[in-house]
FISE-868623 format. One line per 10 residues: for each residue x, y, z of C-alpha. Coordinates in steps of 0.25 Angstrom, whole numbers, plus 5000, padded with zeros to 4 digits. Layout:
% FISE-868623
X Y Z ~ ...
//
This chain:
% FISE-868623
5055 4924 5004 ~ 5057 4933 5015 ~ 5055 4946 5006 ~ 5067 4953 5012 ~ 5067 4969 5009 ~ 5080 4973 5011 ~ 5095 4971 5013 ~ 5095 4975 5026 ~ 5082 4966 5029 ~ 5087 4954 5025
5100 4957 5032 ~ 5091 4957 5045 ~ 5084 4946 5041 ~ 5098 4938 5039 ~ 5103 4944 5052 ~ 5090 4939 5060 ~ 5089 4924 5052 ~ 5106 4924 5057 ~ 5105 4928 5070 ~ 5096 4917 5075
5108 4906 5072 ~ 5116 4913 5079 ~ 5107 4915 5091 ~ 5108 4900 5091 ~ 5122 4897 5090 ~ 5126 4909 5101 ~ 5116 4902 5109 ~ 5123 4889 5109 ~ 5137 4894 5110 ~ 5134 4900 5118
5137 4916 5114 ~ 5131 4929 5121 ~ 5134 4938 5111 ~ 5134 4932 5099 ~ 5119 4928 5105 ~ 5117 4944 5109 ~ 5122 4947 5094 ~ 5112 4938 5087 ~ 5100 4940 5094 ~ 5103 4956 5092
5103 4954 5077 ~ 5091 4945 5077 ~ 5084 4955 5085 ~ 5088 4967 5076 ~ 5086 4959 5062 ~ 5072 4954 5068 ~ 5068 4968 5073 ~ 5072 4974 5059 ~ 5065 4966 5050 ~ 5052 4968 5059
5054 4984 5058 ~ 5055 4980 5042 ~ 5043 4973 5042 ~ 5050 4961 5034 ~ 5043 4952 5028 ~ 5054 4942 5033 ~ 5047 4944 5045 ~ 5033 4937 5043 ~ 5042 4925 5035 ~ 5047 4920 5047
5036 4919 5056 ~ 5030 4911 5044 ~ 5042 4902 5048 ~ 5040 4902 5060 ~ 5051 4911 5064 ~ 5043 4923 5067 ~ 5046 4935 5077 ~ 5041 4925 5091 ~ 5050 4914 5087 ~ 5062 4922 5083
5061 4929 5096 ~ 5059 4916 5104 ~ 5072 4908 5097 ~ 5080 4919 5102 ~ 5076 4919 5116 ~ 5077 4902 5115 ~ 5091 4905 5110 ~ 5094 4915 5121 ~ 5089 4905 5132 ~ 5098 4894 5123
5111 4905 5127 ~ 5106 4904 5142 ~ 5108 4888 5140 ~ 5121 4888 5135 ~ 5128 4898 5145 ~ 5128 4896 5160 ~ 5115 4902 5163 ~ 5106 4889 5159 ~ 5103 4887 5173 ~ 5101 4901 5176
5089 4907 5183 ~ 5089 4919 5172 ~ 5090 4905 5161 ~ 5076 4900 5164 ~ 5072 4917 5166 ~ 5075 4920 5153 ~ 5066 4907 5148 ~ 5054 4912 5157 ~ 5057 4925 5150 ~ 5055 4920 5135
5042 4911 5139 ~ 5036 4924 5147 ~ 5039 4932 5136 ~ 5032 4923 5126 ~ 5022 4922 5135 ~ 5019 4938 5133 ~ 5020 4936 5118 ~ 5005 4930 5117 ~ 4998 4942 5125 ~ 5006 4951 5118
5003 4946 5104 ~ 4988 4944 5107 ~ 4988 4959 5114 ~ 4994 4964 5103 ~ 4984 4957 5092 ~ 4971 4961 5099 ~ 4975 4976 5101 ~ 4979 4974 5085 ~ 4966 4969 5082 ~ 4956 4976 5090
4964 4990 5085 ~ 4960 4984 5071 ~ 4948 4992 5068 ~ 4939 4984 5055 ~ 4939 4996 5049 ~ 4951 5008 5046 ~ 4949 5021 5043 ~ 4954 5033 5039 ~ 4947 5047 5038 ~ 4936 5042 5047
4934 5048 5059 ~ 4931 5034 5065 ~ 4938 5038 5081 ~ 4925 5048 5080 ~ 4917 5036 5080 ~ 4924 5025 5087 ~ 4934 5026 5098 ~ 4947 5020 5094 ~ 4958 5021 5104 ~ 4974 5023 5101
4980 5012 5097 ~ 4992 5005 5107 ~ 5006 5013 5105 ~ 5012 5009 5093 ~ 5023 5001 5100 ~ 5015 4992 5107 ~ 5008 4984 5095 ~ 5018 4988 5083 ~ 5028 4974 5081 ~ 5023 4971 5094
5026 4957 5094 ~ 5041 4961 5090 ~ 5041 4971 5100 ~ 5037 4960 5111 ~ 5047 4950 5108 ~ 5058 4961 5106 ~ 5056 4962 5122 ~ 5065 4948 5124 ~ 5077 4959 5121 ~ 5078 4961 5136
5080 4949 5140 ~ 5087 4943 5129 ~ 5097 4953 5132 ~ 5097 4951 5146 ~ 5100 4937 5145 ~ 5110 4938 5136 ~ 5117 4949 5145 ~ 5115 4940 5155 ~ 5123 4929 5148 ~ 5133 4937 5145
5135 4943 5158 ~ 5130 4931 5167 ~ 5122 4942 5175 ~ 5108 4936 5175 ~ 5102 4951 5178 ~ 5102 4955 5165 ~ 5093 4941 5161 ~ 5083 4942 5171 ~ 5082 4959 5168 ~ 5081 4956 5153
5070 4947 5155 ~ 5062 4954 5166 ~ 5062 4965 5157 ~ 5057 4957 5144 ~ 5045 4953 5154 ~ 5042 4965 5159 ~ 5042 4971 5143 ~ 5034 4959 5139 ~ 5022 4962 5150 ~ 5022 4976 5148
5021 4975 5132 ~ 5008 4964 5134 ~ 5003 4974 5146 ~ 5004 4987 5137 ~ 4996 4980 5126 ~ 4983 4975 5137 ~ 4977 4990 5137 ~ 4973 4991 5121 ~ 4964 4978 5125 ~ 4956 4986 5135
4946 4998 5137 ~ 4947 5011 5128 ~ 4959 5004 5120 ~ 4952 4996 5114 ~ 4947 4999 5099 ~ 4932 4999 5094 ~ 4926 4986 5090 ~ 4923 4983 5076 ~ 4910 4986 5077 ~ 4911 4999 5082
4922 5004 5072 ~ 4913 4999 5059 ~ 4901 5005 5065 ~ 4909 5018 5066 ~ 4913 5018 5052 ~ 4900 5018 5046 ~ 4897 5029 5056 ~ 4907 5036 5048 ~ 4903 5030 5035 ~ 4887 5034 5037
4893 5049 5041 ~ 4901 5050 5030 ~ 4894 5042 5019 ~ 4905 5039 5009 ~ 4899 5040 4994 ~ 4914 5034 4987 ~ 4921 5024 4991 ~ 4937 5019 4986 ~ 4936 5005 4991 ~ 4951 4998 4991
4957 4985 4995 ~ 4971 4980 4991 ~ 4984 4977 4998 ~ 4994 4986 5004 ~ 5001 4989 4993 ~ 4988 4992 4985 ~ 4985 5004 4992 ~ 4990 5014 4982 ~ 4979 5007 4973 ~ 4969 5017 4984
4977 5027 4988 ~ 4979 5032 4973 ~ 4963 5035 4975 ~ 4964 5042 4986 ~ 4964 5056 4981 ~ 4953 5052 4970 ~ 4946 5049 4982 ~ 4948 5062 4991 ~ 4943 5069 4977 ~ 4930 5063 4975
4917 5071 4977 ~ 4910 5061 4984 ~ 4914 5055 4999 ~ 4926 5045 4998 ~ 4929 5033 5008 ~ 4939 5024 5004 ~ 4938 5009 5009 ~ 4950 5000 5010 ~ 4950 4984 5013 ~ 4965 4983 5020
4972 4991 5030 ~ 4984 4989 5023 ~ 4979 4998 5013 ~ 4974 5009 5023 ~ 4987 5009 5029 ~ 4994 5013 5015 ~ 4983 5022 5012 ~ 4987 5035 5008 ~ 4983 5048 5014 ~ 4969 5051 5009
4957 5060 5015 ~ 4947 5050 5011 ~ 4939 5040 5022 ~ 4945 5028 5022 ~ 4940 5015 5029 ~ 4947 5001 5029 ~ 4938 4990 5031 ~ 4946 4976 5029 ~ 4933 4968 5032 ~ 4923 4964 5022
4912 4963 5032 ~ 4917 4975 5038 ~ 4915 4984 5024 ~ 4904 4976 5019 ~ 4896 4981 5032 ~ 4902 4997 5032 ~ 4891 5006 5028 ~ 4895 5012 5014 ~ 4880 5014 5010 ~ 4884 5029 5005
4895 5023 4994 ~ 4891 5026 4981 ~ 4905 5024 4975 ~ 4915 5013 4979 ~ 4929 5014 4970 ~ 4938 5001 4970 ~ 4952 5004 4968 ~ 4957 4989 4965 ~ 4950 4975 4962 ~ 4951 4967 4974
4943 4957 4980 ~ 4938 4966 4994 ~ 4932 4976 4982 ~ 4919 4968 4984 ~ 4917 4970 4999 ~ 4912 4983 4993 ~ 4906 4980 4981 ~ 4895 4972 4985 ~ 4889 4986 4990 ~ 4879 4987 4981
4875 5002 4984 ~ 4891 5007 4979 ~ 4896 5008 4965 ~ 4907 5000 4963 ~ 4918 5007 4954 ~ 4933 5003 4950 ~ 4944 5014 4950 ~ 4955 5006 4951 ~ 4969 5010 4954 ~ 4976 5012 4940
4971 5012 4926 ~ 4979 5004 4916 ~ 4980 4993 4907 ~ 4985 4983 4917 ~ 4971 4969 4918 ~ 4970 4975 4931 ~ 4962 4987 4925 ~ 4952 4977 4918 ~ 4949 4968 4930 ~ 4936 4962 4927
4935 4963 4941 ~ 4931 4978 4939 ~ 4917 4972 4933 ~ 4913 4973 4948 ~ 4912 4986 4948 ~ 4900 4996 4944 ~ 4911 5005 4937 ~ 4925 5005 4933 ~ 4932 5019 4933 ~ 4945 5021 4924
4953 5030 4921 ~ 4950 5033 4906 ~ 4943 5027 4893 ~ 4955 5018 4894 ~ 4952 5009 4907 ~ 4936 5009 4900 ~ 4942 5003 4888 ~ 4951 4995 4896 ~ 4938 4987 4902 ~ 4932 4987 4888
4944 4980 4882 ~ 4946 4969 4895 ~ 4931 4967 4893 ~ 4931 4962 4907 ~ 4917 4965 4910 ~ 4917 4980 4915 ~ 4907 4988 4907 ~ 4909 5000 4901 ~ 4899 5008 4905 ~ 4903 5003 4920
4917 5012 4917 ~ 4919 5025 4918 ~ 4931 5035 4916 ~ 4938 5044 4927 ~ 4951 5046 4925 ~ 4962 5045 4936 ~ 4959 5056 4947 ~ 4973 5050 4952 ~ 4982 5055 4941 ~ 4977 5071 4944
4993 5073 4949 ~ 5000 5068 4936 ~ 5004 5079 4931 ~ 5004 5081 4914 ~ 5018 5081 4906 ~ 5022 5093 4897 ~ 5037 5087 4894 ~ 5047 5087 4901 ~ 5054 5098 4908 ~ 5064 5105 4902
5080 5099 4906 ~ 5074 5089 4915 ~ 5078 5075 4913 ~ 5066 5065 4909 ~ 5061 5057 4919 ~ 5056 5044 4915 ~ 5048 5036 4928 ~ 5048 5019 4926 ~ 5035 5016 4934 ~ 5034 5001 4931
5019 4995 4938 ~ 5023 4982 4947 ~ 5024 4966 4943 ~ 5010 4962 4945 ~ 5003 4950 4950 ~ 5007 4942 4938 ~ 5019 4939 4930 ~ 5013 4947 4918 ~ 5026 4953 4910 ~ 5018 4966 4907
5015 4970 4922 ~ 5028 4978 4923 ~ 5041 4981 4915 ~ 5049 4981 4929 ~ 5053 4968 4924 ~ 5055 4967 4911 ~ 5058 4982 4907 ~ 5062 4990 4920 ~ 5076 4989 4920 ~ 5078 4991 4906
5066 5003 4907 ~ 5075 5009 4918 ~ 5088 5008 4911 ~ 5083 5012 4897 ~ 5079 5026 4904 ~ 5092 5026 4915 ~ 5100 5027 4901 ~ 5093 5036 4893 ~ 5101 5042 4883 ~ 5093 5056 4888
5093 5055 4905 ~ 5080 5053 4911 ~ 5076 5051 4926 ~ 5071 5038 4930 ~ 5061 5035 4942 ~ 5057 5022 4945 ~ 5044 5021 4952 ~ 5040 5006 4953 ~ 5027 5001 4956 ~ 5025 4998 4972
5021 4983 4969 ~ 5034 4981 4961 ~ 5041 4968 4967 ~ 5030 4963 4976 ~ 5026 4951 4967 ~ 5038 4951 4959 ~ 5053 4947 4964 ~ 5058 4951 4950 ~ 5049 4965 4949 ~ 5054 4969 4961
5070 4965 4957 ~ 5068 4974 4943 ~ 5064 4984 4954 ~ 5076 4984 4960 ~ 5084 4984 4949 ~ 5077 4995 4941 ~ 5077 5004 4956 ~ 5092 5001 4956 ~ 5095 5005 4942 ~ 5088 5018 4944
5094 5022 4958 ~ 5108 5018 4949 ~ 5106 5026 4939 ~ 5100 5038 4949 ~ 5113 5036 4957 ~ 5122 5038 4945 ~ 5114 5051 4940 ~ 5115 5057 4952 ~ 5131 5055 4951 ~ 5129 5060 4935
5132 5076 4934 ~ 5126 5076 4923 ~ 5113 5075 4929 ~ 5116 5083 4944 ~ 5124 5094 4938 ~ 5110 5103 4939 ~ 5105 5096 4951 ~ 5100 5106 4961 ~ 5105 5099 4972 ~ 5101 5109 4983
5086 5107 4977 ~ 5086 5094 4979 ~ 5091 5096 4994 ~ 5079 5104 4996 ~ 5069 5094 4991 ~ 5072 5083 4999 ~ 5073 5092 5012 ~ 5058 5096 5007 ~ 5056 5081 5004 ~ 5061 5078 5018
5052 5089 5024 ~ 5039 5086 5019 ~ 5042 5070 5023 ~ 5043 5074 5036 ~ 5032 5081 5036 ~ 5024 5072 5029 ~ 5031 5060 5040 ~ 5026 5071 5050 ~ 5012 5071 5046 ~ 5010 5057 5045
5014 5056 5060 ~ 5024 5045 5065 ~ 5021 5031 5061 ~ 5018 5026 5076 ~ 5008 5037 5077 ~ 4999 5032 5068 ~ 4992 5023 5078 ~ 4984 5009 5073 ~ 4974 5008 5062 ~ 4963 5010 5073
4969 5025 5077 ~ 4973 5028 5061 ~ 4959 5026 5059 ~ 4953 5034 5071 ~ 4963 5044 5068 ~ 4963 5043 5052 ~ 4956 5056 5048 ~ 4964 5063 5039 ~ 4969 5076 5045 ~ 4968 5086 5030
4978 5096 5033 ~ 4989 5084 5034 ~ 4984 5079 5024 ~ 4984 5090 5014 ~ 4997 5093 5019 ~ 5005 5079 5016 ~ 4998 5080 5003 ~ 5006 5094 5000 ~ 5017 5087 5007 ~ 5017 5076 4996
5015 5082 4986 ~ 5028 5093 4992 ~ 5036 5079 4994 ~ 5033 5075 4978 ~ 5040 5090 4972 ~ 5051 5089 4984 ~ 5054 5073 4979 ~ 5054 5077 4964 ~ 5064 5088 4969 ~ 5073 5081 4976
5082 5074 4967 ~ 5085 5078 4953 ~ 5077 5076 4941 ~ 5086 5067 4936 ~ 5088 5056 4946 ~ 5081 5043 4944 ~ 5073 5038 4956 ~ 5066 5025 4959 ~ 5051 5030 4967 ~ 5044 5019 4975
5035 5021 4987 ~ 5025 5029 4986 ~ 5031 5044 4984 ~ 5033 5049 4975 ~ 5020 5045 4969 ~ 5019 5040 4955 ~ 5011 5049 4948 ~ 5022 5061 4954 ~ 5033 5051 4948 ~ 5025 5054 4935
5025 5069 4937 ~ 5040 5070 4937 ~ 5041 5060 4926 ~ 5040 5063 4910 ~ 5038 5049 4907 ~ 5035 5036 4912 ~ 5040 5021 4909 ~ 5028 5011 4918 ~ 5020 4998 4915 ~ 5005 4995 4911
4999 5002 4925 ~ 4990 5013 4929 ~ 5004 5019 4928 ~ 5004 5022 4914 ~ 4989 5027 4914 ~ 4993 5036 4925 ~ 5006 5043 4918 ~ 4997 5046 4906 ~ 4991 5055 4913 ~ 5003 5063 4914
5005 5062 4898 ~ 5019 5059 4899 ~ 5027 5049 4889 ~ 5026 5035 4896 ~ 5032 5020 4892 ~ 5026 5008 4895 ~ 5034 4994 4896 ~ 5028 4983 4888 ~ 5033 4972 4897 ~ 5026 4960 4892
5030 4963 4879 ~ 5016 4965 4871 ~ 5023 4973 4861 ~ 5020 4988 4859 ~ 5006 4988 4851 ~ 5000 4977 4860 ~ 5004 4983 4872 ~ 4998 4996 4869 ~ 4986 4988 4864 ~ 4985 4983 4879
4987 4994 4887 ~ 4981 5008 4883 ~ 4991 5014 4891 ~ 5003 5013 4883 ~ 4997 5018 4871 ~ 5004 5030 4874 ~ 5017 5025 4881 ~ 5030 5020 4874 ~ 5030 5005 4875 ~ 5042 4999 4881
5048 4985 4878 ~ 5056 4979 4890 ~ 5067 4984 4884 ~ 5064 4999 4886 ~ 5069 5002 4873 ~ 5058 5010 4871 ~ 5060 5020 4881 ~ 5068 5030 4872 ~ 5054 5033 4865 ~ 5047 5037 4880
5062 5046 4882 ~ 5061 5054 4870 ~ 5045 5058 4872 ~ 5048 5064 4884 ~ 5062 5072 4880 ~ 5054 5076 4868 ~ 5037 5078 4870 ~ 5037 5083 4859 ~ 5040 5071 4850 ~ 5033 5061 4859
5026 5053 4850 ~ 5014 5048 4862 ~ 5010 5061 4867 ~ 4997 5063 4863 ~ 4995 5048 4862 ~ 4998 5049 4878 ~ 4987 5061 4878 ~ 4976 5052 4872 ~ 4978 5041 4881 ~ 4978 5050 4893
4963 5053 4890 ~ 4961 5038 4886 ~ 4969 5033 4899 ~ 4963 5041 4910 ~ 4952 5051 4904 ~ 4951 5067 4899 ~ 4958 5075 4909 ~ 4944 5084 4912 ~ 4935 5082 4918 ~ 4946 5079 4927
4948 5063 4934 ~ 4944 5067 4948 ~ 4931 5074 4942 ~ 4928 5060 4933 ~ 4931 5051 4945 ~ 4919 5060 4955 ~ 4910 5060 4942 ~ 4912 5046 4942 ~ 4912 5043 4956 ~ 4898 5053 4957
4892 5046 4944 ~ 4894 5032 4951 ~ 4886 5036 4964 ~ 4874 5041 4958 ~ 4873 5027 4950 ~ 4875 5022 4964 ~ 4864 5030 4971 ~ 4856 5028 4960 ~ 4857 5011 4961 ~ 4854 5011 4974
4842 5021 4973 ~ 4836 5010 4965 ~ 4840 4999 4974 ~ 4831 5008 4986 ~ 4818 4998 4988 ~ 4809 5009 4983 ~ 4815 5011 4971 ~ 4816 4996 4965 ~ 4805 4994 4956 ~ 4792 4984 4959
4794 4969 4951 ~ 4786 4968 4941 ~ 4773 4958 4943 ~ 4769 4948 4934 ~ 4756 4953 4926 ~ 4744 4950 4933 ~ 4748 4945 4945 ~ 4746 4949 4959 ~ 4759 4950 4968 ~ 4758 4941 4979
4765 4941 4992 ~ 4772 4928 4995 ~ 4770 4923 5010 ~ 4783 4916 5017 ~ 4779 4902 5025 ~ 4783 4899 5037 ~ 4790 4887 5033 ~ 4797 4894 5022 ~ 4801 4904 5031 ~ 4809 4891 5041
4814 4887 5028 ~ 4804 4875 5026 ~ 4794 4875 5014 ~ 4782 4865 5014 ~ 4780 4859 5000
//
């Protein structure tokens, strides 16, 4: 219930739920230092859990246990330890009571300090790659330690005078009290009084107003002509940022619009304009009166704040293209095109027959799968590696979403005991285990077989008799190198300043970012290099990136995704897992991308056939099968993707200018008037015009 993501964390969390018990009973003892020793862990385990960000955190304060209330039972309990020893009628007794109710009293201002200065540094719109400080003053944000955990940060300054107190107890000196809580006070009043400044003269931010008014300053000087329009939650953001370079490519100006700052926050690194524009109103009200193109990257219900713009052609990109019902939403009838990938995604439509016309699709390839690099077999003495990219659960409980259940152990022992060695690396989808408790324990049981059987190799001498060690050394000094370099250009993370400052300051600088491009792509040969090519490895996060997992790969075992349409590309040999059991002509029949795979059962018996195409290319029956269902899948390889996708994008903007050339008032045509009549002009009364005809 508490979604505990560690050992360590639920230790913390024990520790803190044990320690309060305890302050209890050594408060009623009484006992000094068994009282000192509780509240010490209680601090600690609180303090930990916070620097975690647990999600135990937000579940007490829904039973009302949050982080005020925890703070004040320890201070009751501590006055309760006054009670019981000899100092109840002791002057520093009623001192530390005043001290807890002042201190309380400081909590309100604080809070509410805190909130405003939050809220009014909350620009309507975020930016990044707009000069916006050229257009609006936007002062510094308040150092970092002031309104970062702020509210933690002010209770944490009871410390002085619990620990006076309870030096004073021990001791019987009262010198200590009355210190301890002169000094929390005195902290207290200087934390509110720090905050009063940013509510006052040049700290204070633009209004709304004035920051929307200079955004479409910037928009009428820059006049965006193709627009990447993107909402979704934060763990949707690779949905956009895989479009990124797409749109640094295109021959027309780009602007990227997001919905959440969530998502700006996990944007990657682009060169594009992007503004953030959580309100409706706000983005139904921004001037986008040179956008020819709009591309939607997912179907969600914020996509229609910009489609009702009449004067913008309306396309769907999407952000995969495979068999799964999500690439036939009939949603995408709302559209005025649907772009895939190949003849495949046009067939696709026509087979779903959910109301998207044909003539309304048009086929660009994937401009995204430029750095999947072709096979020509595999290198001479290396050992095969075979990647397992199962796609994640799903929102539903349908048994052909991924083989992580049904098939993923037996998938990964069937290749860890390959009669022949191969190289296993496991690289799960990201959203694997956040709907299902079961996906997310295959997970782990499939990550611990392969870091056993990794574990085991590297014992094996067989396998590190020709390791080049000293290599290996040398890579991951390189590794470490260009991550400090890259930590280094990125600038600490209390530097960053608030959204307000990252979008004054958010122009991307160019020479930075072309060098943590080569930096990234030096990271990528440097990883690859560090370990030998045998060892298995599981890959989560986000480097190394999928498609660099497919250059070092010679085949692939995955799920019905965008995955498998991807790693055609590459023309390696691929197996695809029939988890819902369809048998293998009707599962082919379903899903165009497995024409060319070797089906699986959730067996994997299967996976011997997959093996022996790639220790032998020669006598790999799906070859050119895999050849022709490139072409169908994603399109001929020249012109190349990013040529079809500017040919497209310019083809759609003239359609565009030439709609609303028609719509000008001088272009309509006259209505047509009844033969033999004379036009007359019909007169408005006056008691129409209040509302009030006379019969």
């Amino acid at each position: 219930m508490a979604r505990v993501g560690s050992a360590t964390e639920l230790a913390a969390a024990a520790l803190m739920a044990l320690g309060y018990p305890a302050l209890i009973v050594a408060a009623l003892i009484p006992s000094v230092g068994a009282f000192a020793a509780a509240a010490a862990v209680t601090y600690l385990a609180d303090h930990y859990l916070h620097r975690r960000g647990s999600y135990l955190i937000s579940r007490l304060s829904k039973v009302r246990a949050g982080l005020s209330i925890r703070f004040l039972i320890r201070q009751l309990l501590l006055v309760l330890l006054l009670a019981r020893t000899d100092f109840s009628d002791h002057l520093v007794f009623y001192a530390a009571i005043g001290c807890f109710l002042v201190f309380y009293a400081f909590q309100a201002p604080h809070g509410a300090l805190a909130t405003v200065i939050r809220n009014r540094r909350r620009l309507p719109v975020a930016t990044r790659n707009v000069d916006l400080g050229a257009r609006v003053r936007i002062p510094d944000a308040p150092p970092r330690r002031l309104l970062h955990r702020a509210a933690e940060k002010i209770l944490h300054l009871d410390l002085a005078s619990v620990v006076g107190i309870l030096l004073t107890v021990a001791t019987g000196d009262a010198v200590y009290g009355f210190v301890g809580i002169a000094l929390t006070l005195a902290l207290g009043f200087l934390y509110v009084a720090a905050l009063v400044p940013y509510l006052r003269g040049r700290r204070v931010p633009p209004t709304a107003e004035k920051v929307l008014e200079a955004v479409d300053g910037w928009l009428r000087e820059y006049r965006p002509e193709t627009v990447l329009y993107f909402s979704g939650s934060k763990d949707s953001a690779y949905q956009v940022n895989m479009w990124l370079e797409t749109m640094e490519q295109l021959e027309t100006r780009p602007l990227i619009i997001l919905r959440e700052r969530a998502i700006l926050q996990n944007l990657a690194p682009t060169t594009v304009p992007v503004v953030c524009v959580p309100g409706g109103v706000h983005l139904m009200n921004m001037d986008l009166s040179t956008v020819r193109v709009a591309l939607y990257a997912a179907n969600v219900g914020k996509n229609i704040h910009m489609l009702r713009v009449p004067t913008v052609k309306h396309v769907f990109i999407g952000h995969g293209d495979s068999d799964k019902l999500a690439s036939v939403n009939p949603y995408s009838k709302v559209y005025d095109e649907v772009w895939t990938a190949g003849r495949a995604g046009r067939d696709r439509y026509a087979i779903a027959d959910v109301g998207v016309r044909d003539e309304d699709i048009v086929e660009v390839g994937r401009p995204q799968l430029a750095p999947i690099q072709s096979w020509h077999g595999m290198p001479e003495g290396r050992i095969p590696t075979v990647l397992y990219a199962p796609t994640w659960e799903g929102w539903d409980d349908n048994p052909g979403n991924t083989s992580i259940l049904l098939a993923g152990e037996n998938i990964v022992k069937k290749l860890l005991a390959a009669d022949q060695p191969v190289r296993v690396l496991y690289k799960p989808h990201p959203f694997t285990g956040t709907r299902s408790a079961e996906a997310g324990a295959a997970h782990r049981r499939i990550t611990a077989l392969v870091e056993k059987a990794a574990a085991e190799r590297a014992a094996d001498a067989r396998f590190t008799a020709g390791t080049d060690a000293e290599a290996q050394r040398q890579a991951a000094a390189e590794l470490a190198r260009i991550e400090a370099r890259l930590a280094e250009l990125a600038g600490p993370a209390g530097d960053k300043g608030d959204e307000a400052v990252q979008s004054r300051d958010g122009v991307v600088d160019m020479a930075r970012h072309e060098e943590v491009a080569r930096l990234r792509a030096e990271w990528n040969d440097a990883y690859w290099r560090s370990f030998g090519t045998w060892e298995h490895r599981v890959i989560t996060g986000a480097e190394p990136r999928l498609y660099d997992c497919f250059n070092v790969s010679d085949a692939m075992v995955s799920d019905i995704s965008s995955v498998v349409s991807d790693f055609i590309a590459s023309g390696k040999p691929y197996a695809v897992t029939d988890s819902a059991e369809l048998g293998v002509e009707e599962f082919k029949r379903q899903n165009t991308a497995v024409r060319a795979a070797v089906i699986l059962s959730n067996s994997a018996r299967e996976l011997d056939e997959l093996l022996a195409a790639v220790r032998d290319p020669e006598a790999d029956p799906l070859a050119a099968d895999r050849r022709e269902l490139k072409r169908y899948l994603l399109g001929p390889d020249e012109p190349t993707s990013i040529e079809q996708f500017n040919t497209a994008v310019h083809d759609l903007a003239r359609k565009a200018e030439a709609r609303n050339r028609g719509q000008e008032p001088d272009s309509r045509p006259a209505a047509a008037e009844p033969t033999g009549t004379v036009p007359v002009q019909r007169t408005t009364s006056a008691a129409e015009t209040d509302g009030a005809v006379k019969s």
